[in-house]
Every structure is written in C-alpha cells, then in structure tokens.
GUTOR-541746 format. One record per residue (C-alpha): x, y, z. Coordinates in steps of 0.05 Angstrom, whole numbers, plus 5000, padded with zeros to 4 digits. Each point is the difference from the previous one (the first is absolute). Example, Ala and Ser with C-alpha at 12.3 -4.5 7.8 and 13.67 -1.06 7.14 Angstrom:
524649105156
502750694987
***
This chain:
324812441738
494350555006
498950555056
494550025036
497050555053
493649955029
497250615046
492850065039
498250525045
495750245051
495950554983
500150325069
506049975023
504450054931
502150724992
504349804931
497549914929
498249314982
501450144929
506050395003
503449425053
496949524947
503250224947
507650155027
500149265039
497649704928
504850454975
506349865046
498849174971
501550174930
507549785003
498049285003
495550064939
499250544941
495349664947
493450085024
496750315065
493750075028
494650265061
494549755025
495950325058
492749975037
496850555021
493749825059
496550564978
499249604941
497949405019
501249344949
504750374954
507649784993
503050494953
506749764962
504450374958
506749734966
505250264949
505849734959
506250475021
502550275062
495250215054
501950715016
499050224925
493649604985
497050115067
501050715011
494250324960
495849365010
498050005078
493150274994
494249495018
505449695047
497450275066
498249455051
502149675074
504149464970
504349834941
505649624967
506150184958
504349584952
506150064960
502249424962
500449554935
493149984996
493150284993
498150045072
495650065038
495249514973
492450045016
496749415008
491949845007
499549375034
495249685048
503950375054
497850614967
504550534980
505850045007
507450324981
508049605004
506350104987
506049545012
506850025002
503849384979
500449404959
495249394998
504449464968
494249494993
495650464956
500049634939
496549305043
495650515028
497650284934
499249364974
496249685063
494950644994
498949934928
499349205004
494150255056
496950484953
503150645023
502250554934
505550445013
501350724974
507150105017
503449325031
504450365040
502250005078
494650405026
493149714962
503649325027
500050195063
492450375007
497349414967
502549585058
497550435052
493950064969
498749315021
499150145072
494550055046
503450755009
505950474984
504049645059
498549254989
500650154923
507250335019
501549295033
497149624954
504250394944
506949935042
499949175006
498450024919
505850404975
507349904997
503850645004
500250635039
496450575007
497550625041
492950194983
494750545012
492749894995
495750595006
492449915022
494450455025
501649685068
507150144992
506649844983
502849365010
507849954992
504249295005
507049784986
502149234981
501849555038
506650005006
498950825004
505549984933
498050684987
498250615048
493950335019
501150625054
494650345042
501050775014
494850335030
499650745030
493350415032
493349834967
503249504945
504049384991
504749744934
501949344974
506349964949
504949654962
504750425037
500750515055
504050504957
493850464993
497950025068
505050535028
497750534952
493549895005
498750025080
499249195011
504149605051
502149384993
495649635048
501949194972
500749524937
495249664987
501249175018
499749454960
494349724986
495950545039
494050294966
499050695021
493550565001
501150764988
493450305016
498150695031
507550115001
501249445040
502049274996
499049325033
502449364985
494249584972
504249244991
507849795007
500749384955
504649535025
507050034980
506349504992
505750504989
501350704985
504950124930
500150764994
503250204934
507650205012
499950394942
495950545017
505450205054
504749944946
496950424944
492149874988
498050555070
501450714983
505850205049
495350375059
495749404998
499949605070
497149234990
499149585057
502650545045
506250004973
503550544951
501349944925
505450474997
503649815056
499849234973
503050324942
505950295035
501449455049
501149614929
504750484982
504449965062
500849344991
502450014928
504850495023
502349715063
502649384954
502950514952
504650305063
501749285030
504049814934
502450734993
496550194943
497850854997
497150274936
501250734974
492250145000
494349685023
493950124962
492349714996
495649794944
495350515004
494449945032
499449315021
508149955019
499750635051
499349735069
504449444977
504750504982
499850415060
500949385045
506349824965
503450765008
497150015070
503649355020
506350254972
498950675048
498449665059
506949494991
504050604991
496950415067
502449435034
505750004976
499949314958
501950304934
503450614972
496950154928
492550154978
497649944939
495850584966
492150005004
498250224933
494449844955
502749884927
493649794965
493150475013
494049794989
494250374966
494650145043
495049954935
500349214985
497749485045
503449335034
502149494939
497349465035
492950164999
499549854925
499049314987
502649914925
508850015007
499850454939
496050535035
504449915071
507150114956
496350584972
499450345064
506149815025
502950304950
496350725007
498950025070
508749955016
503950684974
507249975022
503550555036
502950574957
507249995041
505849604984
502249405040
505449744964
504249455027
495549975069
498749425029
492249855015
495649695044
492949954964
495349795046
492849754988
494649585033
500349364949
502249764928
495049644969
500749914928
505750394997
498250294928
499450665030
505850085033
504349644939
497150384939
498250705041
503150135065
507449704994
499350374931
499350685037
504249905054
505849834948
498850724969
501650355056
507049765002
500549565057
504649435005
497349505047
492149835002
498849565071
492049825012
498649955068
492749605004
496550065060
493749404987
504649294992
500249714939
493349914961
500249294990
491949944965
494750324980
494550265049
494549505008
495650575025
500950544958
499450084918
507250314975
504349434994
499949414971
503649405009
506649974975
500950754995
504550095055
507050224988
502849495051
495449404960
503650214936
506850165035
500349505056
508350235021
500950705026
505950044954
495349944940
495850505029
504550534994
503549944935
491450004974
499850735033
507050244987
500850115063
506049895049
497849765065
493049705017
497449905077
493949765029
497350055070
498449305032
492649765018
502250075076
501850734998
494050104962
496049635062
504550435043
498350604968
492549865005
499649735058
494449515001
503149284999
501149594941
493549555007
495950654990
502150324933
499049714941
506849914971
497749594933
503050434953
507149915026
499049205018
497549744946
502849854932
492249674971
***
C-alpha cells in the first residue's frame, strides 16, 4: 500500500499556498509507506513542462530543502514502496502516475508486452500500468482500457497539462477521498490531512469513477460499470490512521466499537482484568473501547469492578510501523526497537493486551510477551479486535501464504502456548460488519475467509 494526495487549484480564488498544502497532504500519507516518495507538479505558466522529483527516505526530511522549481496549479504526492511518480512520454503526451496497490497479474503483463516488442526499465506496478493506458485513444479510454487488463487493485493519479485524473478499482478495495475548501480541491488516500490543512470532506471517490481536478475543481469524466463493492476491512481495523474517515464512516470509532465487543464477552462470563492496556499505537482505540465498555456496564449498574487503563509498553515516536518493510527480518527488527516497556512494576497483575490483529505472531512471541513478562505480571490475555487471519492478502504484498499464525496453529489452544500467553480472544467477522457498518457483501473479508 502507497499514499497518495493530489491537489489543483484555482489561481483566483485560492488564497493558500499550493506548495505548502502540497507538501503537508503528501506529507500526512507517509504512514502507509516510508521507502521512497515523490512530487510532481505543472505549472501553466510553463506550458509543456511536467517537473518530477523523488527520493529514497521519508518525505519531510528529503523534501524540506528540495521544493524549489515546484511552483505550479497542479500536482501529485506519493509515499510508498516505490519510486513514484513515474513520467511517462507516450503518444498521449506527457504525462505523470502514481498508484496505490497491487497488480497480481504483472508478471503475464510483462511478458505479453515484451512478446509485442515493448522493453521495460523497472517491471514494476506502475510502468505496468502506464504502459496500458498508453494504449488508449486518451488518458480516460487508456484508464479503461488499463482496468479490464489487470488483476488487482489499485487507486491511481495521473497528472496532465489538462489535469488530474484520479480513479479507484472496481470493487473501490482501496480509498480515494475528495476535500476541497475556497479556490482548491484535494484527492487522498485518506482524509487525515484535511482538517489541518483547511479542506472538507466533500465525498469518496466511487468505484470505478474516473475523476478531473482542474482549476480547483472537479467533474466526473466516466463511471465504469461495477458488479460489487469489497472495501478492505482492514483499513478500519489498522491500515487508516485513527482521524481518518473512509466511506463516511470513522476509523477510530470502528476501532472502539471492536473493543466493546471484546469486552462485553469478557463481562458475560465474568472475567475483569487488573489493567487494560494497548499495543501502542495501532492497539489504542481498541484499547479505549474495551475500558469504555467496562465504564458504561458499571454506570448502569451491570458490574461492580473496573479494570485500570494503563499503557505498559510505549512506543518510540522515532521508528516507523513494522509492517511497512517487506523482508520479516527487517519487520522483527522494528518491532523490536519501536516497543520500550513501562519502567513501573506490575507484578502479579492480570492483563488485558489488546491489539488490532496477530499475524505471524513472531512479534508478539519473541518481543512483546518477552517484555510484558519483565514487568512482573502474572496473567497475559490478548484481546484481538480483526477475527482470526485465516490467509494471506491477495491484494496487498506482506504476507505470504502460509505465514499466518492460525495456518501454522490451526487450535486456539496451540495458539497460546506459541505466545506464552494465557488467554487468547478474537472478535467474530459479524461484529467486525457491525462495527463497520456496511453489510457483509461490501467489504472484502478475504483475508479472514480464506485459507488458499
């Protein structure tokens, strides 16, 4: 997964600074991806000239002394796994993409191209992808052309002299949000930027809709037909960052509607832990939901003890999120850096961890269990707010088949004697539908269906 933002503006009515509100929406998307980022922008007063500039590293750091030359109406950010945005010289002209997602027919692709005549310089996602649209009679019939070739899903940003043309997949798997505010109008992987920076949530982007930012404006130029929306669950769960709002509904209140229902079963069989703690960061809301349940019971007088809120592990605020990087060597490494545990002394407290998901499980087994266990406590219970992971993500790129810890531990018994753990629960794939809110038929739930 890559972010994406997008802004064009109106050079009469826009009062802001397209650079500045350039650079802190590009900025805001570096959570979903730290390895490379990049800008591209047009400027009219200078006509046929698409400038492009990308780094390896974070984007604050790289980007912050390197604006200059970056002036224009219009212009696209990325953070992500790879070199992006790409230019590409086609018959279409000029023009500039990034893309969010994974293209899980690229290989065929590659080969079909090559077997044509067509060299490649990279082979990745995103020369796939331009390739294909640069096979149409314009950006739009290219983008359409592109979308019945490929199997995957993606969100994707093409920027032109004309404009910039945004479009999500088909089955809209991934988000694209429209903010817009006087004078200027933004397209992004999420809407987490848009409070700070003066932009209003105006709509997501649909399906299959190809959209035009121009003159700080937009229009819908097609709406390709659609059989059935599968947003991605996950990004509820943990992918969003917690302010984000997708599809009009919020992340972290998902996140703590998961929680109370974890802890409602905890109180039915008259279970109530000493302290209730998150997994920093990506545990929080969870967290909070759980303790807030357990407040609300005993307001109404259902229950007479609380446990403690309390946050046992910190995280610190240098290292990044271990499941950007894609080699499991370099994920356990930040794991292992990012978690410092508390400096007080729990001993013989009972526990209630809780965290969006267990994938692997390596990390919690070898690092966290580890550090919980040194600060004395007695009893370790994970309270998991996604159900259990039952594959691998068909359209993403960190796991792999058979890497899940309920493929390689198939009882929940065997589950937690692996961690070391005491007590293991999972919420169920209809409160996670609950807790979302959009019906089964329209999230894609692959990753905790499937055992391919």
């Amino acid at each position: 997964m890559a972010g994406l933002f997008a802004l064009s503006i109106n050079r009469k009515g826009y009062q802001g600074n397209f650079l500045k509100d350039l650079f802190w929406g590009t900025f805001y998307q570096q959570h979903l991806g730290e390895d490379y980022s990049g800008l591209s922008t047009y400027d009219d007063k200078m006509p046929g000239k698409i400038k492009l500039r990308t780094h390896q590293g974070l984007f604050r750091p790289t980007f912050t002394e390197d604006l200059k030359g970056l002036e224009g109406i219009q212009g696209v950010g990325y953070c992500g796994l790879d070199r992006e945005p790409f230019l590409t010289n086609s018959k279409l002209g000029k023009f500039s993409s990034c893309f969010s997602g994974n293209i899980i027919n690229r290989t065929e692709l590659i080969k079909k191209f090559k077997n044509l005549g067509h060299s490649f310089e990279r082979e990745d996602d995103i020369e796939v992808l331009t390739k294909l649209i640069s096979r149409g009679e314009n950006i739009v019939d290219g983008i359409k052309k592109m979308t019945k070739e490929i199997k995957g899903a993606f969100t994707l940003l093409i920027l032109t002299e004309q404009g910039i043309y945004a479009t999500r997949c088909l089955n809209g798997h991934w988000p694209l949000i429209i903010g817009g505010k006087n004078g200027a109008i933004a397209v992004s992987s999420e809407s987490s930027s848009f409070s700070n920076l003066g932009f209003k949530i105006l709509r997501d982007i649909k399906p299959g809709e190809i959209i035009l930012m121009r003159n700080g404006e937009f229009k819908t130029v097609d709406l390709m037909s659609i059989e059935k929306t599968q947003v991605c669950s996950f990004l509820w769960v943990y992918s969003a960052f917690p302010n984000d709002v997708i599809e009009g509904i919020s992340v972290s209140l998902v996140r703590k509607k998961l929680g109370q229902s974890l802890a409602r079963r905890d109180i039915e069989r008259g279970f109530c832990p000493d302290i209730i703690a998150p997994v920093p960061d990506s545990g929080r809301f969870h967290a909070i939901g759980y303790f807030q349940e357990f407040c609300q019971q005993m307001n109404e007088g259902k229950i007479k003890k609380l446990p403690f809120y309390d946050e046992v592990l910190l995280k610190y605020p240098y290292t990044g999120r271990s499941f950007i990087p894609q080699n499991q060597q370099m994920r356990d490494l930040e794991a292992q850096i990012k978690l410092l545990r508390s400096g007080e002394n729990y001993q013989d407290k009972t526990l209630v961890i809780c965290d969006d998901s267990i994938v692997r499980g390596t990390q919690a087994q070898t690092n966290l269990v580890p550090k919980l266990r040194d600060l004395g406590i007695k009893e370790i219970h994970f309270r998991i707010s996604n159900p259990e992971l039952l594959s691998h993500c068909p359209w993403g790129k960190t796991t792999k088949k058979g890497e899940t810890l309920v493929s390689r531990f198939p009882t929940k018994e065997a589950r937690i004697k692996f961690l070391g753990i005491e007590g293991l629960e999972y919420n169920t794939i209809e409160d996670l539908t609950k807790a979302i809110g959009i019906s089964r038929e329209n999230l894609c739930l692959d990753c905790d269906l499937s055992t391919s």
